[in-house]
N, C-alpha and C positions, 0 to 999 in steps of 0.2 A: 656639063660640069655640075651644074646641079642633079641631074639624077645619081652621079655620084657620090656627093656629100649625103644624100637621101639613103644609099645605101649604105653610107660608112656610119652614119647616126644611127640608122635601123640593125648594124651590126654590134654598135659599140652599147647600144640596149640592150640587144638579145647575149651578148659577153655578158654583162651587169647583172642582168636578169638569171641566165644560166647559172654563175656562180651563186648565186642570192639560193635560187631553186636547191643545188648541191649542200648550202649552207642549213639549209633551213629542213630538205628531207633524207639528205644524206650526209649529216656532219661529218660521219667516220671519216667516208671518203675522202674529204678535205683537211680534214684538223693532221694531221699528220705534214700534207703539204705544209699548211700553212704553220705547223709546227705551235698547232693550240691543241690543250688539253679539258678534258671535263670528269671532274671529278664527283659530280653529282648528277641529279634532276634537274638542278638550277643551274649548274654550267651546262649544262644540254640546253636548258631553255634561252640562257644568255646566247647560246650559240644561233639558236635555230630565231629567236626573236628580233634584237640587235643587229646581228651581222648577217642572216638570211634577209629577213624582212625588209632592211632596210637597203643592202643590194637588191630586192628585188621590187620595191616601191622606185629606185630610183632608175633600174631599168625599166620599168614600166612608163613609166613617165618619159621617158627618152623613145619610147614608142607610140604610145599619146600622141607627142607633139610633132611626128611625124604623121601618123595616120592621120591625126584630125587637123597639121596644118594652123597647131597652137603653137609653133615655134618661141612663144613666151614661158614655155614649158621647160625649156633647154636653160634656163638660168637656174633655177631650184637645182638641178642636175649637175651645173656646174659648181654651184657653192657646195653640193656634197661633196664633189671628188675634190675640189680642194680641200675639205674639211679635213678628208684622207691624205691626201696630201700632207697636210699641216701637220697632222697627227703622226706622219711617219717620219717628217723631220723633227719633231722632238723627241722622238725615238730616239732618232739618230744621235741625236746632242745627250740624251739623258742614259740611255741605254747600252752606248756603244755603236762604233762603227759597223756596218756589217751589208758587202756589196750588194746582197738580194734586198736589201732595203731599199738603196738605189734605183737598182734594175728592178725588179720586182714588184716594188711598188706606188716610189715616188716618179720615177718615168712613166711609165704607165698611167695615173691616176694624171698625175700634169700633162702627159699626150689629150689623151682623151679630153679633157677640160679644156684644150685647146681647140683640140678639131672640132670640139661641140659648138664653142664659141665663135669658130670662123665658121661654120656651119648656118649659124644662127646668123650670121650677117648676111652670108650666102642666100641663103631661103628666105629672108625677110624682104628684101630687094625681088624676088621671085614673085611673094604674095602682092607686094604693093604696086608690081608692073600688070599684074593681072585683075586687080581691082577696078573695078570702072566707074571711069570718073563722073558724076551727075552735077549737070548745070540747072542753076536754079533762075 
């Protein structure tokens, strides 16, 4: 069970990371998806800075704390995708209803912030059964 949760965390980084990668050296490709425009050098840079950089600091981080087994890594990680999270229900409320905000983005970003989290309990319990114990 655990090496499961180890690959679902190592997946749901390299997802983070991948789109963060797309964001930042291939806007074009996405901004359409994501139904974002740039009308400059500076919306190119907001695009590629903001929303690449920071999808991909936060999958990186969710690979981090997998390889090195810092599974205190995984909270950072979860307060961003709820950040996304948050940000896409006041969307929701201020912007209009609109299903792919739902699906799209609020399921999704609240999945993952969950599975990271039960993950994180998962492996925590892993490290401290493998830790040995020293009597003084």
């Amino acid at each position: 069970m655990k090496i499961v949760f180890k690959i679902v965390v190592s997946l749901i980084g390299l997802f983070i990371f991948a789109n963060g990668f797309l964001f930042m050296f291939s806007p074009e490709s996405v901004m359409g998806h994501s139904q974002i425009s740039a009308n400059s050098a500076f919306g190119f840079s907001t695009i590629r800075g903001i929303i690449g950089g920071s999808m991909m600091a936060t999958g990186f981080l969710s690979l981090w704390a997998i390889a090195k087994s810092k599974l205190d890594l995984l909270h950072p990680v979860v307060i961003v995708l709820l950040g996304w999270t948050f940000g896409r229900l006041v969307s929701l409320f201020t912007d209009g209803f609109d299903i792919n905000v739902i699906l799209g983005g609020i399921a999704v970003s609240l999945l993952m912030a969950v599975v990271l989290s039960i993950a994180h309990k998962v492996l925590s319990k892993e490290i401290v059964e493998q830790t040995p114990v020293v009597s003084q």
